[in-house]
PQR file with spaces between the fields and no chain letter, atoms N, CA, C, O and H, PARSE charges and radii, in Angstrom:
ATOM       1  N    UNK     1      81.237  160.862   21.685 -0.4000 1.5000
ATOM       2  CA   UNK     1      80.268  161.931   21.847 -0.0000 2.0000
ATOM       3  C    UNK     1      79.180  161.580   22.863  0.5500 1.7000
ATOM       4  O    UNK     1      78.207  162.270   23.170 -0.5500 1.4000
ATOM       5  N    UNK     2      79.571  160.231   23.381 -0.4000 1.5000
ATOM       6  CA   UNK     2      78.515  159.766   24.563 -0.0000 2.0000
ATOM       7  C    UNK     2      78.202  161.099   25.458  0.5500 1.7000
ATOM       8  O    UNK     2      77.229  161.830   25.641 -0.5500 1.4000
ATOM       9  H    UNK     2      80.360  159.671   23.131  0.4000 1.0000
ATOM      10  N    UNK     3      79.534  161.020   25.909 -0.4000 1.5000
ATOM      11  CA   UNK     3      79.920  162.561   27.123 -0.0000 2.0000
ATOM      12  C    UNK     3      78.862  164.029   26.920  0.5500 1.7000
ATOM      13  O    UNK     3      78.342  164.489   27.936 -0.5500 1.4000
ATOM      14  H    UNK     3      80.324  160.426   25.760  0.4000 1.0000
ATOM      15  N    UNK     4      78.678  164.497   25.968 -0.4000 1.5000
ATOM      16  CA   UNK     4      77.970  165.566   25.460 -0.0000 2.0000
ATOM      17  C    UNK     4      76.344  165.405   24.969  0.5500 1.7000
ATOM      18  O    UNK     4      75.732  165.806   23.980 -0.5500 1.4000
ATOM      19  H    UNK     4      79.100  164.123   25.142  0.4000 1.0000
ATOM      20  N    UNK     5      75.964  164.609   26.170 -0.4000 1.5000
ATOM      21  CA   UNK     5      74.697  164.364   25.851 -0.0000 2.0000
ATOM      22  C    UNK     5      73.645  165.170   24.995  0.5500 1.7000
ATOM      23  O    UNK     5      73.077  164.841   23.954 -0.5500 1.4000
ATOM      24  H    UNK     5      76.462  164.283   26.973  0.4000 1.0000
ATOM      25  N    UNK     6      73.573  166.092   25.595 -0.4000 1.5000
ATOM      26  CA   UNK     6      72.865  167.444   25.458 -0.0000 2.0000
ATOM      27  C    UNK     6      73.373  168.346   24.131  0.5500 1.7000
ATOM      28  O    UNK     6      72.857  169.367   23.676 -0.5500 1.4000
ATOM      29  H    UNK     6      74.035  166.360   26.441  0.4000 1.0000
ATOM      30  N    UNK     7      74.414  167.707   23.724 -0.4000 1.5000
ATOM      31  CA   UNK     7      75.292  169.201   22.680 -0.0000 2.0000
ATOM      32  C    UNK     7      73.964  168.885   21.749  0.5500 1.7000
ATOM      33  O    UNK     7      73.031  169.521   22.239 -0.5500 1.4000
ATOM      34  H    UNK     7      74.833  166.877   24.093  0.4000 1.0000
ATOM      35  N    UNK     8      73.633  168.324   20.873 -0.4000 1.5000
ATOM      36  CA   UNK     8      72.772  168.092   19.878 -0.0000 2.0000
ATOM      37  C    UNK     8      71.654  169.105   20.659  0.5500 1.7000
ATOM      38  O    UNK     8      71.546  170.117   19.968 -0.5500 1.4000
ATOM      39  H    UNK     8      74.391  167.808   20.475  0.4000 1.0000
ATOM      40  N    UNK     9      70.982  169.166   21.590 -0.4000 1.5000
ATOM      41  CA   UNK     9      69.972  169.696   21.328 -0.0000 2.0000
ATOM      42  C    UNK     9      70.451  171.663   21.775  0.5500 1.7000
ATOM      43  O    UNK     9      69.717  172.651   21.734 -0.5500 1.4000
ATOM      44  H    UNK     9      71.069  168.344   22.151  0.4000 1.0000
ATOM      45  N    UNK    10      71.711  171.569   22.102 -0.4000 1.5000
ATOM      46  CA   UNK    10      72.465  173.055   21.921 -0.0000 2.0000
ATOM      47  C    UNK    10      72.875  173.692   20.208  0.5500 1.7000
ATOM      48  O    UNK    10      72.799  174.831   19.748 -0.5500 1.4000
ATOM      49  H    UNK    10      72.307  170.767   22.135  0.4000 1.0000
ATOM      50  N    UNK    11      73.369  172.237   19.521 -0.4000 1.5000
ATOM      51  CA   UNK    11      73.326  172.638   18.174 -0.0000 2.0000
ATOM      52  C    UNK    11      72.299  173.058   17.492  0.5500 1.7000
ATOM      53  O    UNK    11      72.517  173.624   16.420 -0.5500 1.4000
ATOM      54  H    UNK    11      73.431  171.311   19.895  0.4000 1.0000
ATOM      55  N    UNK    12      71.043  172.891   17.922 -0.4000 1.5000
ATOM      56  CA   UNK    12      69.612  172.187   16.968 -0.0000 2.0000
ATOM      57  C    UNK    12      69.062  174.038   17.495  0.5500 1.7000
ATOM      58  O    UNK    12      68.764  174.926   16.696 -0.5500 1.4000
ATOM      59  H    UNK    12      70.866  172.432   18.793  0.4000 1.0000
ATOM      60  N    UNK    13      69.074  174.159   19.045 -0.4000 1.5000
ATOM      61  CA   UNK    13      69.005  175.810   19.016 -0.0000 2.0000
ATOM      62  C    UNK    13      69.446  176.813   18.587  0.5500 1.7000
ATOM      63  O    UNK    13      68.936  177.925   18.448 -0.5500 1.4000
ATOM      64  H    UNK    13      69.316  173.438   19.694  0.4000 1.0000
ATOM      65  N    UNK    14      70.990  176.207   18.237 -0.4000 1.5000
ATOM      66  CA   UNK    14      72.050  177.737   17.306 -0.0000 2.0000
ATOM      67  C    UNK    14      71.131  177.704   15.905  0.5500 1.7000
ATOM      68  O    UNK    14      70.368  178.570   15.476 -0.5500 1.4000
ATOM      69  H    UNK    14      71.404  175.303   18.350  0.4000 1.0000
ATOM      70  N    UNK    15      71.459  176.453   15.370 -0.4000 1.5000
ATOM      71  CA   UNK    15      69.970  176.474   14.263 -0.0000 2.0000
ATOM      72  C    UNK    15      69.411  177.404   14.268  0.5500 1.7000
ATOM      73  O    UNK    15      69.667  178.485   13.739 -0.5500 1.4000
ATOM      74  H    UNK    15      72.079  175.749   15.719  0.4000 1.0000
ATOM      75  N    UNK    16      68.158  176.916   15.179 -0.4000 1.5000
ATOM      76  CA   UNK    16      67.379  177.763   15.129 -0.0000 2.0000
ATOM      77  C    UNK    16      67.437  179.348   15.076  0.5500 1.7000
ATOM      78  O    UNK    16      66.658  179.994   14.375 -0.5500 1.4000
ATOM      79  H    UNK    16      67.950  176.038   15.609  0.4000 1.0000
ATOM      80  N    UNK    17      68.791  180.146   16.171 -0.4000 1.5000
ATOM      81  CA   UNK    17      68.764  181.286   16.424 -0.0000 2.0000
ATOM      82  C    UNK    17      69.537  181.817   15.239  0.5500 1.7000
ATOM      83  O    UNK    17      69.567  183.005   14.915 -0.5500 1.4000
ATOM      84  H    UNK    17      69.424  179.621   16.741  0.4000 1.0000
ATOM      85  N    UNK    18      69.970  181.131   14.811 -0.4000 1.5000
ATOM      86  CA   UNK    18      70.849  181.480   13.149 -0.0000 2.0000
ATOM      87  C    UNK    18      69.579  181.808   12.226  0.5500 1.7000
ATOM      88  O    UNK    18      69.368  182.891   11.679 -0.5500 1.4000
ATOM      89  H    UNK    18      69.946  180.167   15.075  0.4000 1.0000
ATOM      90  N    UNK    19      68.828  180.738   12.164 -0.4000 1.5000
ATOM      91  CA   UNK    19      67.825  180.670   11.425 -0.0000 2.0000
ATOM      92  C    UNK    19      67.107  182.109   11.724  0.5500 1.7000
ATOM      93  O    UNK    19      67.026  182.900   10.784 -0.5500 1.4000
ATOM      94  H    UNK    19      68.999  179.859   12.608  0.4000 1.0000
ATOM      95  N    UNK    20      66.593  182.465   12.975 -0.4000 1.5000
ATOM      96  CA   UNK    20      65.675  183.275   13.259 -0.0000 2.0000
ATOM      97  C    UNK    20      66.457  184.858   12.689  0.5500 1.7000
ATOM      98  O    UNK    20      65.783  185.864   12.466 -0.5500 1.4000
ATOM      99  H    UNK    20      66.659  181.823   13.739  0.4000 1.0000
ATOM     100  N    UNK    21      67.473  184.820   12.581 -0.4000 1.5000
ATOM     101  CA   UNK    21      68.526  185.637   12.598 -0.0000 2.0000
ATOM     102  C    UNK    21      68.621  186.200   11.121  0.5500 1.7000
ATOM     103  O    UNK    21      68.519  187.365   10.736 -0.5500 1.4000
ATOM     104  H    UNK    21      68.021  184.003   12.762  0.4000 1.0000
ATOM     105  N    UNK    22      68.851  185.021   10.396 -0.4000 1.5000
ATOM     106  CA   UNK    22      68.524  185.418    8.947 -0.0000 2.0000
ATOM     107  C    UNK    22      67.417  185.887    8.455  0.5500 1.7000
ATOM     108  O    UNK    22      67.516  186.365    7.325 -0.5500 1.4000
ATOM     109  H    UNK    22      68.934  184.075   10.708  0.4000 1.0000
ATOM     110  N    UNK    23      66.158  185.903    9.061 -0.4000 1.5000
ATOM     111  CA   UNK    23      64.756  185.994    8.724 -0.0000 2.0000
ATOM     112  C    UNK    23      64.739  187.549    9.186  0.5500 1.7000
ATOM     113  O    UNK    23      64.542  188.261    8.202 -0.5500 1.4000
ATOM     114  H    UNK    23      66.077  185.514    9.978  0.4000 1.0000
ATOM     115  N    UNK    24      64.890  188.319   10.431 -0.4000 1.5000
ATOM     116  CA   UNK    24      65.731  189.111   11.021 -0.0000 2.0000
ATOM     117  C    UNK    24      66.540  190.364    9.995  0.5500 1.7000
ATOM     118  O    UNK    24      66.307  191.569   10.091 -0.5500 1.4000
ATOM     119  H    UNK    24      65.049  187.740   11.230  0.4000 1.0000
ATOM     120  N    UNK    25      67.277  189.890    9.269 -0.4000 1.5000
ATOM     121  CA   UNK    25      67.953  190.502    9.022 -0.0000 2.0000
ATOM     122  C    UNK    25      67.508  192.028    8.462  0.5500 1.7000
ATOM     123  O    UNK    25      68.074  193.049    8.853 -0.5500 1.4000
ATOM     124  H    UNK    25      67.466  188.911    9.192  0.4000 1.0000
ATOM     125  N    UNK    26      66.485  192.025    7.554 -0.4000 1.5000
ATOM     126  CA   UNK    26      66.194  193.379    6.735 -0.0000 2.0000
ATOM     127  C    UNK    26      65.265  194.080    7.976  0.5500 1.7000
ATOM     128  O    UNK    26      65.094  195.298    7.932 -0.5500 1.4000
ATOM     129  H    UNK    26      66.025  191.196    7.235  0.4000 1.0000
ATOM     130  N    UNK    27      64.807  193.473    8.824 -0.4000 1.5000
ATOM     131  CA   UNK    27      64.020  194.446   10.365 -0.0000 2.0000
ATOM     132  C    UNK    27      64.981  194.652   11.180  0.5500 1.7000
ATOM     133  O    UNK    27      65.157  195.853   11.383 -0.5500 1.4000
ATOM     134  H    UNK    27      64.946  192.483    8.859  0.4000 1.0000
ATOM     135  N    UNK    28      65.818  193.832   11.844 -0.4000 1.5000
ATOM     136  CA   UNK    28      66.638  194.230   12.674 -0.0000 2.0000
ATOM     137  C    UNK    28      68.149  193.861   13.047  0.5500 1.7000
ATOM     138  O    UNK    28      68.365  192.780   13.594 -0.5500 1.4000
ATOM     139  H    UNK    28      65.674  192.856   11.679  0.4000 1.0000
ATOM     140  N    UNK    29      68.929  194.514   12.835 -0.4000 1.5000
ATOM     141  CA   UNK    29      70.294  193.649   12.607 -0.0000 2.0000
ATOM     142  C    UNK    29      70.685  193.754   13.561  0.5500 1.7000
ATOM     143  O    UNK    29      71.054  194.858   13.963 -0.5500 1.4000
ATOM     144  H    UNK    29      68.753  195.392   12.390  0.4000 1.0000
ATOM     145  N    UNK    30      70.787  192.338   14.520 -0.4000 1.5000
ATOM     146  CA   UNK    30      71.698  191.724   15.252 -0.0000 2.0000
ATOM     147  C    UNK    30      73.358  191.918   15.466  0.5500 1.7000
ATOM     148  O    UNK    30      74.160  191.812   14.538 -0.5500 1.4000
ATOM     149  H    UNK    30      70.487  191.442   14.193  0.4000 1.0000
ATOM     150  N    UNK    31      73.624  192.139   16.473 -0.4000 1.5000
ATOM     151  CA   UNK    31      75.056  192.806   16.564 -0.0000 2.0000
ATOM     152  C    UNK    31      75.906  191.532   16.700  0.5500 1.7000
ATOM     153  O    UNK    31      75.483  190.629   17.422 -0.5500 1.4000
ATOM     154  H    UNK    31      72.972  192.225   17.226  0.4000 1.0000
ATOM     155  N    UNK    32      77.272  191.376   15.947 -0.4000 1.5000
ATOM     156  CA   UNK    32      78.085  190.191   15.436 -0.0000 2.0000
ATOM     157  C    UNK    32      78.295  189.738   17.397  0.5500 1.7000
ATOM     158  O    UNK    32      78.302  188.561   17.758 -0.5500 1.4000
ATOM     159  H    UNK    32      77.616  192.109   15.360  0.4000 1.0000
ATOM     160  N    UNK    33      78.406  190.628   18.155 -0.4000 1.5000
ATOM     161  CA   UNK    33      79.369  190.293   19.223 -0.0000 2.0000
ATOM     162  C    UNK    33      78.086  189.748   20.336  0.5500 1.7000
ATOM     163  O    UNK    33      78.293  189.071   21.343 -0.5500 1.4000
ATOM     164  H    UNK    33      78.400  191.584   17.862  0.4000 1.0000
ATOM     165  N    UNK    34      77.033  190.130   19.965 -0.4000 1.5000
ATOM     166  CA   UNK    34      75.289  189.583   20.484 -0.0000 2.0000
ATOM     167  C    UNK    34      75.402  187.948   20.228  0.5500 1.7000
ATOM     168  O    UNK    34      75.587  187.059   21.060 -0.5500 1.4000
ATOM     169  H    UNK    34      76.865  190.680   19.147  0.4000 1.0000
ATOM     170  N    UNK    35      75.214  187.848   18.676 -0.4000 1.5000
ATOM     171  CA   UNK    35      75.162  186.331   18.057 -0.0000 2.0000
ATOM     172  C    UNK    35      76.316  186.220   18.700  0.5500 1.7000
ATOM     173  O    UNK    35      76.264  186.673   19.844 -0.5500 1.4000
ATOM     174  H    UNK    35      75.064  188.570   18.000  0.4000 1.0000
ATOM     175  N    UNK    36      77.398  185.756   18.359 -0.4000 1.5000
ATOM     176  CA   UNK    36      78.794  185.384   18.777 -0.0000 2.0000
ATOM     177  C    UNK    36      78.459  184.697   20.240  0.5500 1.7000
ATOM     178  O    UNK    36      78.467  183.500   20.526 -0.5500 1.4000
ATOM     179  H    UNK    36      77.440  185.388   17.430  0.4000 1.0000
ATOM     180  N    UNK    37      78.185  185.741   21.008 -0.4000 1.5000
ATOM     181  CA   UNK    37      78.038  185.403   22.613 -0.0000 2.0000
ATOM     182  C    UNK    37      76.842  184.635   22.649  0.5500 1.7000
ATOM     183  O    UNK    37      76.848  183.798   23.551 -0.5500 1.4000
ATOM     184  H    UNK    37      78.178  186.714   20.776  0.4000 1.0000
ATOM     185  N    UNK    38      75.559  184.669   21.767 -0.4000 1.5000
ATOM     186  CA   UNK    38      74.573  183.581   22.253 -0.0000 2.0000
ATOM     187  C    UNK    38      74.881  182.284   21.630  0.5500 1.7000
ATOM     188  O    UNK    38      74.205  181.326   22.006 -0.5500 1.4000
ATOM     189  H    UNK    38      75.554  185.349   21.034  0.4000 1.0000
ATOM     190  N    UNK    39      75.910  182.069   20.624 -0.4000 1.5000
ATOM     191  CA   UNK    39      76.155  180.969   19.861 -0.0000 2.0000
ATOM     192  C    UNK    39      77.087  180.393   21.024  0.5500 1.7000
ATOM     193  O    UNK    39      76.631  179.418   21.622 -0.5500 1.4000
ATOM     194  H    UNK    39      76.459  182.847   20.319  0.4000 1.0000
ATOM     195  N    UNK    40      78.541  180.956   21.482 -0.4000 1.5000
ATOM     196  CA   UNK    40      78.764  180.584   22.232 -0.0000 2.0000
ATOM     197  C    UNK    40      78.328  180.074   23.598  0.5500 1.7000
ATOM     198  O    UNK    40      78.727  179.014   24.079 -0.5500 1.4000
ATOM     199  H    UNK    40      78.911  181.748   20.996  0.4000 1.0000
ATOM     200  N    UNK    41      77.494  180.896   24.175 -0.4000 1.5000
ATOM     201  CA   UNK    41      76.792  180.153   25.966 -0.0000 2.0000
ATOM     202  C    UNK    41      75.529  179.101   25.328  0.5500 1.7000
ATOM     203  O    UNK    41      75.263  178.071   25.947 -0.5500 1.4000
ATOM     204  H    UNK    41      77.169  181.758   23.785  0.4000 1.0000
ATOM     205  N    UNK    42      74.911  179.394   24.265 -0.4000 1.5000
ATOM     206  CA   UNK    42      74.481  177.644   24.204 -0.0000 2.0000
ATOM     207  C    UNK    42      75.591  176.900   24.488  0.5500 1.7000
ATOM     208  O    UNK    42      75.597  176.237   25.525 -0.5500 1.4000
ATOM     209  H    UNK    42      75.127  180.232   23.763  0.4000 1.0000
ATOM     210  N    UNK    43      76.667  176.891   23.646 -0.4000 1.5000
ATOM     211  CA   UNK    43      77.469  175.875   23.216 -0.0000 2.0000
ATOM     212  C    UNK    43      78.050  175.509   25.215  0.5500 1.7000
ATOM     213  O    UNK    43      77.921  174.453   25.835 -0.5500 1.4000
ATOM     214  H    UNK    43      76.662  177.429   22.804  0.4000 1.0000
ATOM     215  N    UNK    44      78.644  176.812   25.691 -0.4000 1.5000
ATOM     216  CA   UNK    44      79.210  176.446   27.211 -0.0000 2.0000
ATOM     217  C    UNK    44      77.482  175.378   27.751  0.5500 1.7000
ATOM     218  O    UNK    44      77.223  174.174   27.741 -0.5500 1.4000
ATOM     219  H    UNK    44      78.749  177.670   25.187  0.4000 1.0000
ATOM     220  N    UNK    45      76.797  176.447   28.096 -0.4000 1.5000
ATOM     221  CA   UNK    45      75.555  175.332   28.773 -0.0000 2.0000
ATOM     222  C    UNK    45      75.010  174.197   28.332  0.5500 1.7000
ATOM     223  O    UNK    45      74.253  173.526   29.034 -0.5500 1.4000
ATOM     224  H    UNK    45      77.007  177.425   28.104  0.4000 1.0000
ATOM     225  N    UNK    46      75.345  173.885   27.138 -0.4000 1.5000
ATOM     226  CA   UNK    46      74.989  172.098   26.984 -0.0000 2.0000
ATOM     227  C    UNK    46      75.917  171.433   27.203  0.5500 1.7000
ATOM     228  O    UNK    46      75.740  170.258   27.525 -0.5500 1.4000
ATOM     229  H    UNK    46      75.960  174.431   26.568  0.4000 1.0000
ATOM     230  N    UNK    47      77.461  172.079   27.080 -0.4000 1.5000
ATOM     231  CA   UNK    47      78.120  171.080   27.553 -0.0000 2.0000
ATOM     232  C    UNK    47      78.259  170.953   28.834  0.5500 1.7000
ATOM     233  O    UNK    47      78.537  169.883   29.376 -0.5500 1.4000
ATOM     234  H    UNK    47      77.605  173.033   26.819  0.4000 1.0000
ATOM     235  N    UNK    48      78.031  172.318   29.585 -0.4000 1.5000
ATOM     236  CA   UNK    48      78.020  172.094   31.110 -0.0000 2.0000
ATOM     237  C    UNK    48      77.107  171.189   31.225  0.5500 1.7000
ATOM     238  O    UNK    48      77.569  170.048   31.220 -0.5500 1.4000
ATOM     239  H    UNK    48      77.805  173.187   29.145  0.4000 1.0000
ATOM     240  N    UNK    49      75.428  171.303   31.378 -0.4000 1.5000
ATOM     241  CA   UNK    49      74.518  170.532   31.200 -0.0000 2.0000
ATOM     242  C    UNK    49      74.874  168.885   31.254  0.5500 1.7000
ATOM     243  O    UNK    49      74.391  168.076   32.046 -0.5500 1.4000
ATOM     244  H    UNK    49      75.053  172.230   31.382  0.4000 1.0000
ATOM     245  N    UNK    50      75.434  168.732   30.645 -0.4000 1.5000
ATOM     246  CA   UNK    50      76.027  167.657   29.801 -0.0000 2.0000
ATOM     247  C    UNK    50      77.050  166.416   30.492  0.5500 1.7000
ATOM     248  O    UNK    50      77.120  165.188   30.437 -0.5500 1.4000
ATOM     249  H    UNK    50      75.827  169.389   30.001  0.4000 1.0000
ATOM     250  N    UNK    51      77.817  167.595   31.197 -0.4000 1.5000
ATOM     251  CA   UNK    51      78.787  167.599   32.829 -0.0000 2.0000
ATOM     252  C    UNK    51      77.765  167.014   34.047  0.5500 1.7000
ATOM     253  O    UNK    51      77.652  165.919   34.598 -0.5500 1.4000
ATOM     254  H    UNK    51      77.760  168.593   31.242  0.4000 1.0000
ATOM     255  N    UNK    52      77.160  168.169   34.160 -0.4000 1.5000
ATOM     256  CA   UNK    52      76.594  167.910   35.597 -0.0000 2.0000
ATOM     257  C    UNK    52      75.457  167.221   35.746  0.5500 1.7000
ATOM     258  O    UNK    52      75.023  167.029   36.881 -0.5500 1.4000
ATOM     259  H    UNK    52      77.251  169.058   33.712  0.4000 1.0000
ATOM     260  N    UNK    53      74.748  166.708   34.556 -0.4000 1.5000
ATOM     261  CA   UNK    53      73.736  165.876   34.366 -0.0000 2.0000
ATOM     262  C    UNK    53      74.110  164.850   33.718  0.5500 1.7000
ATOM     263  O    UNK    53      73.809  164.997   32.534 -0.5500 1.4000
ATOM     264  H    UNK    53      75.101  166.864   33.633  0.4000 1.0000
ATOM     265  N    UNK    54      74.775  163.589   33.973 -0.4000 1.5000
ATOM     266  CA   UNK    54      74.954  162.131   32.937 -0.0000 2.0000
ATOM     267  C    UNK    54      73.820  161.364   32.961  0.5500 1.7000
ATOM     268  O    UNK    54      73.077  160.996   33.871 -0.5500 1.4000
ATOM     269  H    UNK    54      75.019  163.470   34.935  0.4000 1.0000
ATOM     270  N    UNK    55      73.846  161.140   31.366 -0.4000 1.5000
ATOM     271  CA   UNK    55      72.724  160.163   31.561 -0.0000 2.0000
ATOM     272  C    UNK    55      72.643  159.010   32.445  0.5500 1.7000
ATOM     273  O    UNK    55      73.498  158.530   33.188 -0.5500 1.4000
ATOM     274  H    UNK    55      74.449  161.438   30.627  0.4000 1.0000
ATOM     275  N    UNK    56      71.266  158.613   32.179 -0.4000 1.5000
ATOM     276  CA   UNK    56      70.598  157.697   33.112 -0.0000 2.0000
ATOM     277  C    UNK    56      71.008  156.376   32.507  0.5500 1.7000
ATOM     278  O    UNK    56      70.598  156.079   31.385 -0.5500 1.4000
ATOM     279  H    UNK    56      70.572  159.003   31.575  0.4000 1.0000
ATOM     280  N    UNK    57      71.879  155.481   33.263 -0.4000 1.5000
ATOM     281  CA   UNK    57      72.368  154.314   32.559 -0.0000 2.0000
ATOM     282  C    UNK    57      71.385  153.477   32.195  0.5500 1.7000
ATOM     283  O    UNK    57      70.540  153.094   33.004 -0.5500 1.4000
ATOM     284  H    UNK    57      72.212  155.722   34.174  0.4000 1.0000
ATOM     285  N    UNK    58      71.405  152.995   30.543 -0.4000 1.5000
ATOM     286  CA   UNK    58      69.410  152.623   30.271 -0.0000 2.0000
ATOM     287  C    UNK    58      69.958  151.044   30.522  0.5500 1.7000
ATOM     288  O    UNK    58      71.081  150.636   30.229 -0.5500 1.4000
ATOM     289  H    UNK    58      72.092  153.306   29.885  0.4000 1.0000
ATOM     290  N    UNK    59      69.119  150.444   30.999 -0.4000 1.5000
ATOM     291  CA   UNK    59      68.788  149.387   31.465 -0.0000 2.0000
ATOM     292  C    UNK    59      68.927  148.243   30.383  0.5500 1.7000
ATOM     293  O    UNK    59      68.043  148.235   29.526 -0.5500 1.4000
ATOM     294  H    UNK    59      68.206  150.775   31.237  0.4000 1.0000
ATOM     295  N    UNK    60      69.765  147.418   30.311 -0.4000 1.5000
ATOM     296  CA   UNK    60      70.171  145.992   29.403 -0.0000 2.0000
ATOM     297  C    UNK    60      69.012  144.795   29.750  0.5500 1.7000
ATOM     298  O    UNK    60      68.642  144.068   30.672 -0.5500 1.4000
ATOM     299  H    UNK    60      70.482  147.424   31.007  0.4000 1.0000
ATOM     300  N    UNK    61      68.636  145.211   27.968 -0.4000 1.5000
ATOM     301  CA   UNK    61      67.705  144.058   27.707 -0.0000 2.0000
ATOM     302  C    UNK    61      68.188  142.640   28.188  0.5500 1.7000
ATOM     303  O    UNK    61      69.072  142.057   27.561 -0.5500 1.4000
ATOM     304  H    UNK    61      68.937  145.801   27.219  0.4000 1.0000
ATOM     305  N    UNK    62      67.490  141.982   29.519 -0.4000 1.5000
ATOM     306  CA   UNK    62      67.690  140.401   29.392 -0.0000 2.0000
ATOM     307  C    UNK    62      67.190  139.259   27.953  0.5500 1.7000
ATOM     308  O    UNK    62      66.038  139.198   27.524 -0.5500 1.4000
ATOM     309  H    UNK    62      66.771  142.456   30.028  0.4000 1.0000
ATOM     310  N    UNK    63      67.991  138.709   27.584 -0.4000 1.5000
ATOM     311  CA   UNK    63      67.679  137.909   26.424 -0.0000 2.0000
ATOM     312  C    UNK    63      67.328  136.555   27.582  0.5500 1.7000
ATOM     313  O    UNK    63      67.975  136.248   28.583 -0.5500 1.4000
ATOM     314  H    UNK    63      68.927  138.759   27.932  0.4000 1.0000
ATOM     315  N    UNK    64      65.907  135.831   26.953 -0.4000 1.5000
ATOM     316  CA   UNK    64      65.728  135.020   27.309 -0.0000 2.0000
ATOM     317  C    UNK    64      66.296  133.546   27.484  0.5500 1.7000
ATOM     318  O    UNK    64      66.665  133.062   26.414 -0.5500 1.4000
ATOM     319  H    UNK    64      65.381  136.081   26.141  0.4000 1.0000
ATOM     320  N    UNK    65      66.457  132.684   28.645 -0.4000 1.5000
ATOM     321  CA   UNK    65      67.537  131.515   28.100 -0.0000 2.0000
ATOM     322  C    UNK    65      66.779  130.588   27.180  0.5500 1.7000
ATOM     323  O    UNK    65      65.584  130.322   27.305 -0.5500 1.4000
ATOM     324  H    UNK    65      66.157  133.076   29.515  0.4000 1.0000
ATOM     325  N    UNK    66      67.614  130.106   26.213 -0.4000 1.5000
ATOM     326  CA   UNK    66      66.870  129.482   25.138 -0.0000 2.0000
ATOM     327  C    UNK    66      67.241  127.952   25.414  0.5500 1.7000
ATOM     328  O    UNK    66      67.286  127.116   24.512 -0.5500 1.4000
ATOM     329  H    UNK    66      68.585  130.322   26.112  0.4000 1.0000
ATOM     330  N    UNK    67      67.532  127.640   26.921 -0.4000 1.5000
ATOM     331  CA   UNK    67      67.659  126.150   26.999 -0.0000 2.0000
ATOM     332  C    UNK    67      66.846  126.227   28.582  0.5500 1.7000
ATOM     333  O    UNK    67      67.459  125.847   29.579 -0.5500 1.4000
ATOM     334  H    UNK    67      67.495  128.319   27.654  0.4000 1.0000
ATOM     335  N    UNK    68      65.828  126.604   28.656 -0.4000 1.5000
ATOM     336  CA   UNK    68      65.171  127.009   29.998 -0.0000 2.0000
ATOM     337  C    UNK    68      65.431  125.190   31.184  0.5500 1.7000
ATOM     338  O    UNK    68      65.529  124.174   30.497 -0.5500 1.4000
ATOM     339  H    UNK    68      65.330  126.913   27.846  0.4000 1.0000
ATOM     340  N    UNK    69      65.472  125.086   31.993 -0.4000 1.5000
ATOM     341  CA   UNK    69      65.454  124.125   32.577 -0.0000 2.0000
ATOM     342  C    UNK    69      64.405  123.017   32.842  0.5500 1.7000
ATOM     343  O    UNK    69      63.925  123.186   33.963 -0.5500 1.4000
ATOM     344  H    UNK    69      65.392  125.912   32.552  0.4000 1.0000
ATOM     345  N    UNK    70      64.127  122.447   32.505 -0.4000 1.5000
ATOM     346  CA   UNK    70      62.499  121.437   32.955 -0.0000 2.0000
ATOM     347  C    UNK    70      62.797  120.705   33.696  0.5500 1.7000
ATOM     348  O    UNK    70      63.762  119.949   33.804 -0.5500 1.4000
ATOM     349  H    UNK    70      64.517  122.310   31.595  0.4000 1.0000
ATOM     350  N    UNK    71      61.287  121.059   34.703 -0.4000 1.5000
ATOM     351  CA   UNK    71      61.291  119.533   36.037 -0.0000 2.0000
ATOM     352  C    UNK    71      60.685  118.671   35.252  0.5500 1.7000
ATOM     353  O    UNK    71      59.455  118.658   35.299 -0.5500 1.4000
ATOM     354  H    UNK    71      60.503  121.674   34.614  0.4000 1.0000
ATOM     355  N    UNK    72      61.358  117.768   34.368 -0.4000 1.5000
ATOM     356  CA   UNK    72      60.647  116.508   34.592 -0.0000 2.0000
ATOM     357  C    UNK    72      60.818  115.403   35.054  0.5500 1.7000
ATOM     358  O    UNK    72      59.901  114.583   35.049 -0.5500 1.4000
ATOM     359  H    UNK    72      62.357  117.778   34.330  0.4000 1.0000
């Protein structure tokens, strides 16, 4: 799941729009093929996202040498 950097924060918005959706419901009902299509193009744009943006390779901690050399 390295590859899909971004999906988590595409999941964490369906959340949300699910969420907002249910709250929603007795004022204004959302059409199945509305949700459907915004659940889906999160899901396409983070993984595109995801594609065309790779992370930034994070930088490997040097461990110090634990037999350091001495001039004496």
């Amino acid at each position: 799941m390295q590859l899909f950097h971004y999906l988590p924060y595409g999941l964490s918005l369906i959340l949300v729009f699910v969420g907002i959706k249910m709250l929603l419901v007795d004022i204004y009902k959302i059409p199945i093929g509305m949700a459907l299509g915004t659940v889906a193009g999160v899901l396409v744009v983070s993984v595109i996202a995801s594609l065309l943006f790779p992370p930034k390779p994070e930088a490997t901690p040097t461990k110090p040498d634990p037999h350091p050399a001495s001039d004496h």
